[in-house]
Backbone of each chain as ProteinMPNN parsed JSONL, in Angstrom:
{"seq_chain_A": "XXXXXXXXXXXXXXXXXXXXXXXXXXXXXXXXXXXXXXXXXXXXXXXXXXXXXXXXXXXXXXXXXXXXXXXXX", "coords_chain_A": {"N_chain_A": [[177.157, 258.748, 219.703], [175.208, 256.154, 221.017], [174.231, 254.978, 224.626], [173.639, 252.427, 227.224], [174.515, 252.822, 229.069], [173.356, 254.406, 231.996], [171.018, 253.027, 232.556], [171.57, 250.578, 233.028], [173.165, 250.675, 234.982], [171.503, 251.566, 236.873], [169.81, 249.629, 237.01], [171.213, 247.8, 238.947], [171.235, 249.162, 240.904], [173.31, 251.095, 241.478], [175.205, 253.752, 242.063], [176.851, 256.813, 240.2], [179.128, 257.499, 241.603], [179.907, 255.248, 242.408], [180.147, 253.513, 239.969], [181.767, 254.892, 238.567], [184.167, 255.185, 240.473], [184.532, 252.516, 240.019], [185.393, 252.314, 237.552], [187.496, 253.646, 236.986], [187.765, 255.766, 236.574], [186.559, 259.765, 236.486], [183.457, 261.054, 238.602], [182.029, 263.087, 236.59], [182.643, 262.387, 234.54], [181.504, 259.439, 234.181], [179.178, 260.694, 234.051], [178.901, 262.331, 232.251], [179.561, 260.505, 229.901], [177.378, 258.754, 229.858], [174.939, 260.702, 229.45], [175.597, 260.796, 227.022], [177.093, 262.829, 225.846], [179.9, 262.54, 225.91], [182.435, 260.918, 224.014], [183.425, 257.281, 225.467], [186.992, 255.543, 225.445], [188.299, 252.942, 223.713], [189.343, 250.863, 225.545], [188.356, 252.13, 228.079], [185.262, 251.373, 227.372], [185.946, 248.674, 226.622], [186.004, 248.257, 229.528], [183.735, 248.808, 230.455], [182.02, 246.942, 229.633], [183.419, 244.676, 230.484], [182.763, 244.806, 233.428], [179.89, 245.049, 233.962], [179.58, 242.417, 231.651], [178.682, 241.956, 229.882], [178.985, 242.36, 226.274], [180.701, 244.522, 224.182], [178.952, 245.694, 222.193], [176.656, 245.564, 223.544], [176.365, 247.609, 225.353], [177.34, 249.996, 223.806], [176.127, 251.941, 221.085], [176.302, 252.761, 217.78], [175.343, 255.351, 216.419], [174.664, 255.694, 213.923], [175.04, 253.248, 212.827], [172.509, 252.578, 214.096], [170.428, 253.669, 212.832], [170.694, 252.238, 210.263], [170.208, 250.171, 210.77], [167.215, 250.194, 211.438], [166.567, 250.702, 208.855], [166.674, 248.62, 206.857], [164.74, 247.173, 208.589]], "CA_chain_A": [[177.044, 257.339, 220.091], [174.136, 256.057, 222.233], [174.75, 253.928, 224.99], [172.655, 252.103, 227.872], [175.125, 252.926, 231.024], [172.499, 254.508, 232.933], [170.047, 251.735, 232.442], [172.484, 249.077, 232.935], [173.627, 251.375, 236.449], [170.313, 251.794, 237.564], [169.533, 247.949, 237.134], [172.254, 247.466, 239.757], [171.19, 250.06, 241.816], [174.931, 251.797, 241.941], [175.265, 255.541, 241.812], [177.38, 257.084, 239.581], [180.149, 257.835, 242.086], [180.782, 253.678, 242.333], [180.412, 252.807, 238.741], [183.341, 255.626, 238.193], [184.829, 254.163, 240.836], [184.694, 250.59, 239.339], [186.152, 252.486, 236.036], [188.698, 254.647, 237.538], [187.372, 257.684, 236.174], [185.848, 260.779, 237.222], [181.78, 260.519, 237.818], [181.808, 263.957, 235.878], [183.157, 261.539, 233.052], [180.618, 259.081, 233.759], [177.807, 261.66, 233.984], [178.931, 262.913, 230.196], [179.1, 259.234, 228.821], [175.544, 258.561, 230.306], [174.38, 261.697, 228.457], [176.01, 261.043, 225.197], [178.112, 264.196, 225.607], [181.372, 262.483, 225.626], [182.565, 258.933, 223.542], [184.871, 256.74, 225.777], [188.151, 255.523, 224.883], [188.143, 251.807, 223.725], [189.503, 250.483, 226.283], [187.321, 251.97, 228.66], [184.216, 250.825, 226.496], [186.064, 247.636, 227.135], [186.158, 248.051, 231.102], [183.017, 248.487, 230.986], [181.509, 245.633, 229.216], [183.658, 243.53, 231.787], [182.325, 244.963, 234.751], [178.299, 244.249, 233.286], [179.533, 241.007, 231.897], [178.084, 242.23, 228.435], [179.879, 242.473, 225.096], [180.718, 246.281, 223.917], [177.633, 246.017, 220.885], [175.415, 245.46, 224.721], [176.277, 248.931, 226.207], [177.63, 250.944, 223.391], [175.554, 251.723, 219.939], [176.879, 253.55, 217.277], [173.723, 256.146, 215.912], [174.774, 255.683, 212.122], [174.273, 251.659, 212.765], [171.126, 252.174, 214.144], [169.293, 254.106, 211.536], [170.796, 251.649, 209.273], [169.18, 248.592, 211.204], [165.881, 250.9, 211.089], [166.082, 251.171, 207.658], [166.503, 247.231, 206.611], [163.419, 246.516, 209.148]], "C_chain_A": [[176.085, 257.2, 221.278], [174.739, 254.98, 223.281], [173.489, 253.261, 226.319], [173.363, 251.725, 229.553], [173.92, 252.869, 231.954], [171.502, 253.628, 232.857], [170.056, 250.448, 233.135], [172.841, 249.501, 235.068], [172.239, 251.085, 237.259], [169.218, 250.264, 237.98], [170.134, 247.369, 238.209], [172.252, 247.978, 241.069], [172.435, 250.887, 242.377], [174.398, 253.263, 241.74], [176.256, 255.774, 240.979], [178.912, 257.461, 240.146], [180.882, 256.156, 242.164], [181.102, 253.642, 240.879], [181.602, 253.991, 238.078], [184.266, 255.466, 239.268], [185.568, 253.256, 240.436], [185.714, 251.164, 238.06], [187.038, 253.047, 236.268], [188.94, 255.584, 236.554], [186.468, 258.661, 237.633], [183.979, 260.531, 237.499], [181.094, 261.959, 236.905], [181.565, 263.115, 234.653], [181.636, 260.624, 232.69], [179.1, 259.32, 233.307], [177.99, 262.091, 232.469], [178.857, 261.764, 229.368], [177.766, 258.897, 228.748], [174.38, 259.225, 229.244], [174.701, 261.506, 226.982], [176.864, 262.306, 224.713], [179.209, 263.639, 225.269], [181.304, 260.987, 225.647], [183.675, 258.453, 224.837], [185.709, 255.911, 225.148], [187.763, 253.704, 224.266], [188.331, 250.826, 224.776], [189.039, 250.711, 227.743], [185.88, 251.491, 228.326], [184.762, 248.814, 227.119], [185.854, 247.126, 228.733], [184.703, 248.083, 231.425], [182.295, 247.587, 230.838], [182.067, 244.684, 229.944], [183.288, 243.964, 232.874], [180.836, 244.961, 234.578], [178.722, 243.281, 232.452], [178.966, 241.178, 230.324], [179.724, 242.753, 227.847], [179.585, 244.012, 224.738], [179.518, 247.222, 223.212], [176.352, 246.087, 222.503], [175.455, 246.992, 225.161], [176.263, 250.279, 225.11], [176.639, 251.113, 221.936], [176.04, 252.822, 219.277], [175.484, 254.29, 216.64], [173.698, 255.755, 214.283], [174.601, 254.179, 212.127], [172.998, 251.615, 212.895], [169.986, 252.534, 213.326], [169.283, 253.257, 210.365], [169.832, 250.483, 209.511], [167.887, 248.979, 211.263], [165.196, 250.593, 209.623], [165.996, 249.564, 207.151], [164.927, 246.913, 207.261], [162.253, 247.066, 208.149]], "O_chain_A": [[176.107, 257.91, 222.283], [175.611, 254.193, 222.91], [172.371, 253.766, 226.221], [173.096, 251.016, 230.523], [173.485, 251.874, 232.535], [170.99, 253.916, 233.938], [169.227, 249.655, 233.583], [172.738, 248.757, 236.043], [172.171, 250.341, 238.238], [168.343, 250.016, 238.809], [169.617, 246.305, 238.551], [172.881, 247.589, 242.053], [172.515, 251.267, 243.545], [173.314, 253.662, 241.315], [176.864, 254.713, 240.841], [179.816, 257.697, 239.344], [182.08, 255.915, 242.015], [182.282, 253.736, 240.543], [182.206, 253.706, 237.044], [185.42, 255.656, 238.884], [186.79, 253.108, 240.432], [186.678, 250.502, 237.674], [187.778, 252.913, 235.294], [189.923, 256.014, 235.95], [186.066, 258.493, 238.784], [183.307, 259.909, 236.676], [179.908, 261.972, 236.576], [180.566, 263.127, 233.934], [180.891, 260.752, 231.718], [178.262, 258.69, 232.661], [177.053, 262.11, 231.671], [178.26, 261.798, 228.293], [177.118, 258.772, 227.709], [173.467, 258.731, 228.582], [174.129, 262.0, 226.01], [177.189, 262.649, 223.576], [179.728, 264.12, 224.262], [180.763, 260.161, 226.382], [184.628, 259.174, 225.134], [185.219, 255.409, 224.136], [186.627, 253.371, 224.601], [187.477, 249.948, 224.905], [189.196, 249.831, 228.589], [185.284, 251.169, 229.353], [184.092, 248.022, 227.782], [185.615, 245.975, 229.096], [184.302, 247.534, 232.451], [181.734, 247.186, 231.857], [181.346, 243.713, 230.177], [183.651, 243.111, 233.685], [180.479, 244.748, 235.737], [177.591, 242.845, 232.236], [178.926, 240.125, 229.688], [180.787, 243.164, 228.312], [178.522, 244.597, 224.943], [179.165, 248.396, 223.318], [175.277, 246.673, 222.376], [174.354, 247.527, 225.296], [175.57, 251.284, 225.269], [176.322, 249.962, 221.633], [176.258, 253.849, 219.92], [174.548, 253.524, 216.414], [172.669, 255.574, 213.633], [173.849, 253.822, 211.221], [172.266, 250.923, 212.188], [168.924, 251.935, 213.156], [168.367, 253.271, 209.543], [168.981, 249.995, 208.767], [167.141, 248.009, 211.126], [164.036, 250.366, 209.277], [164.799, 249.289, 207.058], [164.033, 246.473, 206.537], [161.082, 246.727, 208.322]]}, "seq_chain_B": "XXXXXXXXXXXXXXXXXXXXXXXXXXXXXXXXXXXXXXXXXXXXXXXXXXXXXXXXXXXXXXXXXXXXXXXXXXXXXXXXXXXXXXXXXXXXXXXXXXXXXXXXXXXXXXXXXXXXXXXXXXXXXXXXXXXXXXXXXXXX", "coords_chain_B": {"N_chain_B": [[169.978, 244.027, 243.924], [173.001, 244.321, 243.087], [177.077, 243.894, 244.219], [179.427, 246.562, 244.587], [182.87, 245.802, 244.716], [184.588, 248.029, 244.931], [187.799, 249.478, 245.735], [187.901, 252.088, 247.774], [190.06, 253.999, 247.554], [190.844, 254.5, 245.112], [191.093, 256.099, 241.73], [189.284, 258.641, 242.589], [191.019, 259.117, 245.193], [193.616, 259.16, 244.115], [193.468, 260.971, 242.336], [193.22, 263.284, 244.362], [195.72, 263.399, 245.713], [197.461, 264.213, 243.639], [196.594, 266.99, 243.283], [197.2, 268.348, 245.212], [199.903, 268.207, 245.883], [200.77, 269.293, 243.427], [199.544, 271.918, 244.239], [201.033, 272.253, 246.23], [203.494, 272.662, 245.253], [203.517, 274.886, 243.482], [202.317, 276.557, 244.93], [205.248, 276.975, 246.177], [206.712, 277.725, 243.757], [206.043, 280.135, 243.705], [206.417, 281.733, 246.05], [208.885, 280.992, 245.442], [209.865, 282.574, 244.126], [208.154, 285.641, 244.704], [210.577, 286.179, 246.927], [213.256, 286.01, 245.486], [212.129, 288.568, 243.803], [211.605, 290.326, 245.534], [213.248, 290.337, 247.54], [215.517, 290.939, 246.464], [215.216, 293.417, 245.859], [214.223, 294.977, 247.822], [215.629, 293.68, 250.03], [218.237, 292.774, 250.127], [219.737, 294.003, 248.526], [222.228, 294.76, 247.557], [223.401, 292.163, 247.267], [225.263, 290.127, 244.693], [225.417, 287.59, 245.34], [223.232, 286.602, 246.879], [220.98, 287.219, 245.578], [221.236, 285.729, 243.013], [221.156, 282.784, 244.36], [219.06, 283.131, 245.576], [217.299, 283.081, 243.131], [217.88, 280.529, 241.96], [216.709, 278.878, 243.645], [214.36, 279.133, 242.828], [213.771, 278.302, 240.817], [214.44, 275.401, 240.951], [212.576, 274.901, 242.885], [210.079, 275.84, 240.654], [210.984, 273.541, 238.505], [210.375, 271.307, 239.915], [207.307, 272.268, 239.913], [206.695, 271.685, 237.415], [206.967, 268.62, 237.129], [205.263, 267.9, 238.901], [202.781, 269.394, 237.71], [203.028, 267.965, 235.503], [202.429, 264.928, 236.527], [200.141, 265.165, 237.554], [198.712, 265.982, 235.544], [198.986, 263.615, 234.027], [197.416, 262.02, 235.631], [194.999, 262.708, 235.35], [191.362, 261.561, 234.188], [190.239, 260.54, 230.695], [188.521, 262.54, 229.896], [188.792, 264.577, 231.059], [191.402, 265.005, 230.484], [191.549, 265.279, 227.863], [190.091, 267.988, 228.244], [191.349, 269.258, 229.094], [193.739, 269.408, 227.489], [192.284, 270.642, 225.287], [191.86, 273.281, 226.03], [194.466, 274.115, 226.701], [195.677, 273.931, 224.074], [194.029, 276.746, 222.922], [195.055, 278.369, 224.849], [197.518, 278.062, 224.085], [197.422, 278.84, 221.726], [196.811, 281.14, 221.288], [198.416, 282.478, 223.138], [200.689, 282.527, 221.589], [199.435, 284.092, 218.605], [198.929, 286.419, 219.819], [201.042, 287.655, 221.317], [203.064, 287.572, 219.737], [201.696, 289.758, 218.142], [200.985, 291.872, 219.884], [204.323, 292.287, 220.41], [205.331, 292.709, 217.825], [204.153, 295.477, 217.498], [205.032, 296.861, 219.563], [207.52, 297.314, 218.71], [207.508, 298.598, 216.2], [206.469, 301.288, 217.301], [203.799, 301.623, 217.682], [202.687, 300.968, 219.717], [202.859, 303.209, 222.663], [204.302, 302.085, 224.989], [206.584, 299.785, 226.437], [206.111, 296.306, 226.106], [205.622, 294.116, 227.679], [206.111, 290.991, 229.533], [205.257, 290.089, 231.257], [202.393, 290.57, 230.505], [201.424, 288.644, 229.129], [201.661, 286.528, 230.264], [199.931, 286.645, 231.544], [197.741, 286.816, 230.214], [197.885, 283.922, 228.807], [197.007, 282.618, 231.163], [194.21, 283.401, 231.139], [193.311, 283.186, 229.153], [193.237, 280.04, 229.137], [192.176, 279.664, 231.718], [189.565, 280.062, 230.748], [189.038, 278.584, 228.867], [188.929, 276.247, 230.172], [186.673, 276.326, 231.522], [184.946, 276.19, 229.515], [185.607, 273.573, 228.378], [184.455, 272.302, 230.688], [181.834, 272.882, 231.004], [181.044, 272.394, 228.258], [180.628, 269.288, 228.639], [179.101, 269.059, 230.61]], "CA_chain_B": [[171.067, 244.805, 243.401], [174.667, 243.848, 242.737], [177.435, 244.596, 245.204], [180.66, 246.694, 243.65], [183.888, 245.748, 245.576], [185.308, 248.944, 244.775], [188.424, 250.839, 246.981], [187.053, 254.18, 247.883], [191.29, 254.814, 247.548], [190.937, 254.418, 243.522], [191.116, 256.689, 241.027], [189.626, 259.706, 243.14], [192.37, 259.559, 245.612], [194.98, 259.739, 243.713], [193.355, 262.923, 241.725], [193.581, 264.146, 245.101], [197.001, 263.855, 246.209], [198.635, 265.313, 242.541], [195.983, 268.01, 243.368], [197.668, 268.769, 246.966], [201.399, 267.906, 245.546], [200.595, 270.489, 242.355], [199.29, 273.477, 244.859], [202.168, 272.673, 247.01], [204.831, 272.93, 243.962], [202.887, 275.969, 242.461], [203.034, 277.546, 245.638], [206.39, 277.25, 246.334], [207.422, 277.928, 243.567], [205.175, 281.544, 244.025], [206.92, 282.488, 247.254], [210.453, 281.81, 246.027], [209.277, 284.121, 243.429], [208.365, 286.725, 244.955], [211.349, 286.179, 247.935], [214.118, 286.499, 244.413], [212.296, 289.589, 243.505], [211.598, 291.38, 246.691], [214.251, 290.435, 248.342], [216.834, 291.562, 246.036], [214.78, 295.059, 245.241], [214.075, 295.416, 249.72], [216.147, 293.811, 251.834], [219.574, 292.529, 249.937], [219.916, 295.123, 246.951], [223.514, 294.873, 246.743], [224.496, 291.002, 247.217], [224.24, 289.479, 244.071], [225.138, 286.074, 245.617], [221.756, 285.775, 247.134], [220.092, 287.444, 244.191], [221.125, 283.986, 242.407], [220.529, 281.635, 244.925], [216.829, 283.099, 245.435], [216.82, 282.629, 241.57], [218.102, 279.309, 241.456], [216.207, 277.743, 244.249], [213.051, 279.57, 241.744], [213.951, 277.412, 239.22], [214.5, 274.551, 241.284], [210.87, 274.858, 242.816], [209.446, 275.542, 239.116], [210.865, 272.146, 238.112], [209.357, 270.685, 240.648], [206.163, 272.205, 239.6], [206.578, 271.119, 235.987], [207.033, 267.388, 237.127], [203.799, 268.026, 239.513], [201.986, 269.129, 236.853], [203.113, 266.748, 234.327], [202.226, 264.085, 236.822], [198.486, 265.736, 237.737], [197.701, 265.632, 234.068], [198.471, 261.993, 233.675], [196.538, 261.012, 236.269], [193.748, 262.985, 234.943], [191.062, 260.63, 233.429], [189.967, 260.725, 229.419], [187.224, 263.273, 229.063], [189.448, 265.682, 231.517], [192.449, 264.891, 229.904], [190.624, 265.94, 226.661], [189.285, 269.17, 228.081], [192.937, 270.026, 229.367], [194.073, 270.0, 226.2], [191.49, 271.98, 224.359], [192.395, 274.327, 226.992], [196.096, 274.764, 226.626], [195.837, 274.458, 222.457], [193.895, 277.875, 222.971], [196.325, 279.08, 225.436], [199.033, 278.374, 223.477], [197.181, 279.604, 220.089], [196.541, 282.722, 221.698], [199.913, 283.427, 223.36], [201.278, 282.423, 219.95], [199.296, 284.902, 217.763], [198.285, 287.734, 220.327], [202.225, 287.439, 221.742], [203.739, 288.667, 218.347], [201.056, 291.068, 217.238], [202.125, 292.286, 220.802], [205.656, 292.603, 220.324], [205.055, 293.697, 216.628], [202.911, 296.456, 218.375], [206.824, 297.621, 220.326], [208.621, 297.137, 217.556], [207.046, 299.366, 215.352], [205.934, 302.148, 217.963], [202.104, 301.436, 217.519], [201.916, 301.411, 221.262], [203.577, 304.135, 223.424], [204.688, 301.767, 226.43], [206.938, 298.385, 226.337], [205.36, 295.048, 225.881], [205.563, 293.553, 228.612], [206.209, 289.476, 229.172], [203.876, 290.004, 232.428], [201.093, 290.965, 230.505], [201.475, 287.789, 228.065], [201.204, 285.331, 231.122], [198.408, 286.636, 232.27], [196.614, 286.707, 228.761], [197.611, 282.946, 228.639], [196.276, 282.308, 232.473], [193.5, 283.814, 231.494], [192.486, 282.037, 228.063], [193.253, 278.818, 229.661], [190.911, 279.234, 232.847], [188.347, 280.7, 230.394], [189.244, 277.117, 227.954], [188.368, 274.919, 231.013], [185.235, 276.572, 231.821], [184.075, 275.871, 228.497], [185.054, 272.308, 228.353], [183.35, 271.961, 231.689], [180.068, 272.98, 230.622], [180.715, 271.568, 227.523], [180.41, 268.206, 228.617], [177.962, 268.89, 231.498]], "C_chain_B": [[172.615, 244.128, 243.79], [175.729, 244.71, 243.003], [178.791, 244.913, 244.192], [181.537, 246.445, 244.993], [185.167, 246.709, 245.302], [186.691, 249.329, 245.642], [188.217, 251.599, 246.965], [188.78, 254.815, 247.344], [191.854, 255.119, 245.879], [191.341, 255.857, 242.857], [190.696, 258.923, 241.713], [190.568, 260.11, 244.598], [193.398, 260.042, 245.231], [195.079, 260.887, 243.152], [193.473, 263.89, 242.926], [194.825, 264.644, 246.04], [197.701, 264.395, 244.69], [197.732, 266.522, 242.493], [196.747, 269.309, 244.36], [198.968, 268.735, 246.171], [201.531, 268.976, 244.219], [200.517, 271.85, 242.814], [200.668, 273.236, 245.683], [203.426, 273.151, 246.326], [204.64, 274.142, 243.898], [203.142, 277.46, 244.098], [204.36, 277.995, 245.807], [207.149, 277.818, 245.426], [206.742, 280.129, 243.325], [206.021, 282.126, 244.775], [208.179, 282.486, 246.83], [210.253, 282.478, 244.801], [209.504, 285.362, 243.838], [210.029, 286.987, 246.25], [212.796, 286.603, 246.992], [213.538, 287.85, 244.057], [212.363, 290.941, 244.089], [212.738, 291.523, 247.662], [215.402, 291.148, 247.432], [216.157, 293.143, 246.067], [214.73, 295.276, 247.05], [215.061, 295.045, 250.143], [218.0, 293.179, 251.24], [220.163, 293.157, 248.605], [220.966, 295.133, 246.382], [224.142, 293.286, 246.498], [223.686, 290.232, 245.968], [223.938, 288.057, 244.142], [223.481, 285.849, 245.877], [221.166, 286.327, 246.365], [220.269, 286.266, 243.433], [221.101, 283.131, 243.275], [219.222, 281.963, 244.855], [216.673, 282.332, 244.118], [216.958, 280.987, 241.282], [217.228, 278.414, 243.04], [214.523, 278.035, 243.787], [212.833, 278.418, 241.445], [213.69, 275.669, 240.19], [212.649, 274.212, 241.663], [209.862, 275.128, 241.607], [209.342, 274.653, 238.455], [210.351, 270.885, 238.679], [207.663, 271.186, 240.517], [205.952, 271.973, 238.704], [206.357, 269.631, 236.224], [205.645, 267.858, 238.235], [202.511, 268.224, 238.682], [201.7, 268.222, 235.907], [202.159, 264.985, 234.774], [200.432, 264.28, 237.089], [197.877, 265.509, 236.24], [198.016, 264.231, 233.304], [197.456, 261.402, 234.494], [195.421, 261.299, 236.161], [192.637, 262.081, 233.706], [190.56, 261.217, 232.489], [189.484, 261.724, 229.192], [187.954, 264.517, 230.164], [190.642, 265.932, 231.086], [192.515, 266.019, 228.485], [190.391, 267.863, 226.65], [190.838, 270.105, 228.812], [193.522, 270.744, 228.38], [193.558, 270.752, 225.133], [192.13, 273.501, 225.009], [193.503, 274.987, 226.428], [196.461, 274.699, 224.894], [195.31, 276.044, 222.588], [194.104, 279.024, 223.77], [197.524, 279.57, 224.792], [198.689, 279.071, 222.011], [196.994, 280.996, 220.25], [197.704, 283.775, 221.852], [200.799, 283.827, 222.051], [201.218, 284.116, 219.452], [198.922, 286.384, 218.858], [199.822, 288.405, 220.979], [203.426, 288.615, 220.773], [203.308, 289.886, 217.744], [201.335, 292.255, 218.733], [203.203, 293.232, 220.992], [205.941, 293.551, 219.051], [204.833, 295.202, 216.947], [204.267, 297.338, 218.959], [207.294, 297.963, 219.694], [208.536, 298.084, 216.425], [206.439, 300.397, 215.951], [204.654, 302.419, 217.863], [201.924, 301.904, 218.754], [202.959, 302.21, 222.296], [204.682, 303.775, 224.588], [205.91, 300.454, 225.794], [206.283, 297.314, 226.59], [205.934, 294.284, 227.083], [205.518, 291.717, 228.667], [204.97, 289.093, 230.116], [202.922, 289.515, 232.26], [201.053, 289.552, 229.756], [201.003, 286.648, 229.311], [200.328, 285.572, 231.635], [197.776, 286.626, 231.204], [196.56, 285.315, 228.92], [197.035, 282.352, 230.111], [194.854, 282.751, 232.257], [192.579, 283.023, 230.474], [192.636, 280.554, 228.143], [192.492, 278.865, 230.512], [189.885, 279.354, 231.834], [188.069, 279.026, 229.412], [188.787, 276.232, 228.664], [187.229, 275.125, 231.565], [184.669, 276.264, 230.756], [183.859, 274.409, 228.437], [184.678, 271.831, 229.545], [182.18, 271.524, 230.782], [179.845, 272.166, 229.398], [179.964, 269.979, 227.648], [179.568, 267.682, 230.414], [177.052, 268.031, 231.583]], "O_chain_B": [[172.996, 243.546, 244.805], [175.803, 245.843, 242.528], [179.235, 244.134, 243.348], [181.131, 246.758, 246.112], [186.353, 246.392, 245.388], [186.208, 249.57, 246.748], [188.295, 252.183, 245.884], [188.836, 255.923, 246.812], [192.866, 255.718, 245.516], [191.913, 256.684, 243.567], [191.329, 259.954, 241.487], [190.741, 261.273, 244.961], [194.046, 260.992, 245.671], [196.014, 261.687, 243.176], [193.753, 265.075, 242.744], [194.982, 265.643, 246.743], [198.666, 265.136, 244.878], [198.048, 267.269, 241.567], [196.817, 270.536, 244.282], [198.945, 269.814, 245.578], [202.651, 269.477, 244.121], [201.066, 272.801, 242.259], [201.41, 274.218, 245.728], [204.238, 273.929, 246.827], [205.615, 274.797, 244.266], [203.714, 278.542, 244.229], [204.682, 279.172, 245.64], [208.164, 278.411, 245.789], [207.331, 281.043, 242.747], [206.528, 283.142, 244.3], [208.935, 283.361, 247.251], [211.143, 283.327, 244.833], [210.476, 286.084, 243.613], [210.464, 288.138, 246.284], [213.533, 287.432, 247.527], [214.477, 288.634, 243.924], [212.781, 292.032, 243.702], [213.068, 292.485, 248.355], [216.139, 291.966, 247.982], [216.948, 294.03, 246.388], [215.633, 296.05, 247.364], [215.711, 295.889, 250.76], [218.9, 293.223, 252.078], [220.991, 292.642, 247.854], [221.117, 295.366, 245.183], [225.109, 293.085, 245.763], [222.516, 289.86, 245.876], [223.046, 287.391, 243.616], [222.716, 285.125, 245.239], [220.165, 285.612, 246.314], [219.2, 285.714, 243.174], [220.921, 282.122, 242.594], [218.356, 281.327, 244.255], [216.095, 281.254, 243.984], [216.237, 280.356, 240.509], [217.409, 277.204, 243.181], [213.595, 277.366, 244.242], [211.91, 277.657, 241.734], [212.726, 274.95, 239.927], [211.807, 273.585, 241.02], [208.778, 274.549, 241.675], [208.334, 274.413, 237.792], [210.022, 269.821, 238.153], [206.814, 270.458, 241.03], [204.729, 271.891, 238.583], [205.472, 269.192, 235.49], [204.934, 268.434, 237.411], [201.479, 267.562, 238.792], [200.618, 267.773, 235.529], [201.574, 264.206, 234.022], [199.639, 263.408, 236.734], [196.81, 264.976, 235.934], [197.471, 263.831, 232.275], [196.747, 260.456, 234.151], [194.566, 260.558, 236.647], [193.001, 261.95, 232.537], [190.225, 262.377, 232.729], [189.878, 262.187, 228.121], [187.442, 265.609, 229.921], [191.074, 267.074, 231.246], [193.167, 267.027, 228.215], [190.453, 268.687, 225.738], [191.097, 271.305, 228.897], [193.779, 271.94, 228.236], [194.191, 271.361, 224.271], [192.683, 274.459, 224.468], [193.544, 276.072, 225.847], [197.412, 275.347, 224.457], [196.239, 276.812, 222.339], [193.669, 280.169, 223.644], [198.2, 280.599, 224.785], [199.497, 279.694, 221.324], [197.039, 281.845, 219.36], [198.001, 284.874, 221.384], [201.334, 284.863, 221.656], [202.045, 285.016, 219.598], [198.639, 287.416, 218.25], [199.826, 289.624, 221.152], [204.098, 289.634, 220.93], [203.943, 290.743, 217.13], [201.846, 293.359, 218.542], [203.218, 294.374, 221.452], [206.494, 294.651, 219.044], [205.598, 296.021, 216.439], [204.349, 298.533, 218.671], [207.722, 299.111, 219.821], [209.539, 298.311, 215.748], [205.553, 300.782, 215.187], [204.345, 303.606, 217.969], [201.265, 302.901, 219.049], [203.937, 301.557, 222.658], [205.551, 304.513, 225.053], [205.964, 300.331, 224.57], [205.687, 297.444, 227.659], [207.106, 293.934, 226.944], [204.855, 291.167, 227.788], [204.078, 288.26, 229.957], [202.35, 288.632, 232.899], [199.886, 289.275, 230.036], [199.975, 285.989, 229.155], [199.758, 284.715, 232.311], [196.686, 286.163, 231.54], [195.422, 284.931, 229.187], [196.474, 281.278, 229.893], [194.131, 282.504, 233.222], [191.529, 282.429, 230.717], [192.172, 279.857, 227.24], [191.69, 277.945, 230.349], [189.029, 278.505, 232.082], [186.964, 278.485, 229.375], [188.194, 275.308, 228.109], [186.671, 274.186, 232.132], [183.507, 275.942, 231.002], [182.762, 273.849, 228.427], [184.514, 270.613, 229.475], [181.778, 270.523, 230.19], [178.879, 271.415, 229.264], [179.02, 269.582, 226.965], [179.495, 266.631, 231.051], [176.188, 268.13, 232.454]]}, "name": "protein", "num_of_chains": 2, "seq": "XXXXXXXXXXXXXXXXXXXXXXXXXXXXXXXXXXXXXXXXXXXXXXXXXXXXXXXXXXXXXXXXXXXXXXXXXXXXXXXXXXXXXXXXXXXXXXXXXXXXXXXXXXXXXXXXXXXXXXXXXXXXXXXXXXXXXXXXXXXXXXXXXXXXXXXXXXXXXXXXXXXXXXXXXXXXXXXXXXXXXXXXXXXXXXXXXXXXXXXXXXXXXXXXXXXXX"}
């Protein structure tokens, strides 16, 4: 799953030790979601789309959607 | 840039007091450990009253490190939670099958010595640290 944390972080200018903070995780955790190493839970997926104010399809992308929306274009 | 109104006392605080409240259990329950086994074998050899109190204030500090731990690995968040449990499945799959072939191993005079329970907790101490170094790096 791709996602656009660090993008979205770096827009904000936070570090990775707040925005796991803000999520009340580890910033190991958030350093592996960032990367795409590790999915989060739904309900963090949810925490974070309320703390950027974006809907879950804004941060999170599933890889097997996007080749599909590739392939239609 | 956009200000977070975080508490610094969040989420890594509290990993750090069931960190402190886990080594303090784990110790204790270490020392009355060794204090039940040394003390009865050194310094009180014949009373077996305090040979069972040492033992039972063991136990008592053991259950207090079971509820320390129990409580350390809830408060551990998702993707450590995760790598806990990879961990202790190939702790416990290990002790499992390496445990019996082991004992098998006694039981059938394969191996010259007695099997030891010792050696079994340190096999599983050992494929559990080696389980959380992996899902470290794993998810480096």
């Amino acid at each position: 799953m791709k996602n656009r944390l660090k993008v979205l972080r770096a827009e904000r200018d936070w570090t990775q030790a707040q925005l796991a903070s803000e999520l009340d995780v580890s910033r190991q955790t958030v350093n592996a979601i960032e990367k795409g190493k590790f999915d989060p839970s739904l309900p963090l997926a949810f925490k974070a789309a309320r703390l950027f104010g974006l809907s879950i399809e804004d941060i999170f992308q599933d890889e097997a959607d996007i080749q599909t929306r590739l392939r239609i274009d | 840039m956009s200000t977070l109104n975080s508490d610094s006392g969040g989420w890594a605080a509290r990993h750090k007091k069931n960190v402190v409240l886990l080594g303090f259990w784990t110790g204790a329950w270490v020392v009355t450990l060794a204090v039940a086994v040394f003390g009865s074998l050194l310094v009180w050899s014949d009373s077996k009253v305090l040979t069972s109190i040492a033992i039972l204030v063991n136990v008592a500090a053991g259950a207090g490190m079971i509820v320390a731990n129990k409580n350390h690995l809830r408060g551990l968040d998702e993707m450590q939670q995760k790598i806990q449990l990879d961990a202790m499945a190939l702790a416990l799959g290990v002790a499992l099958v390496a445990g019996l072939a082991y004992s098998t191993s006694d039981i059938t005079n394969l191996i010259g010595f007695d099997a030891e329970f010792s050696h079994l907790v340190f096999l599983i101490c050992l494929t559990y640290g080696v389980g959380i170094i992996f899902g470290r790096r794993k998810y480096q």
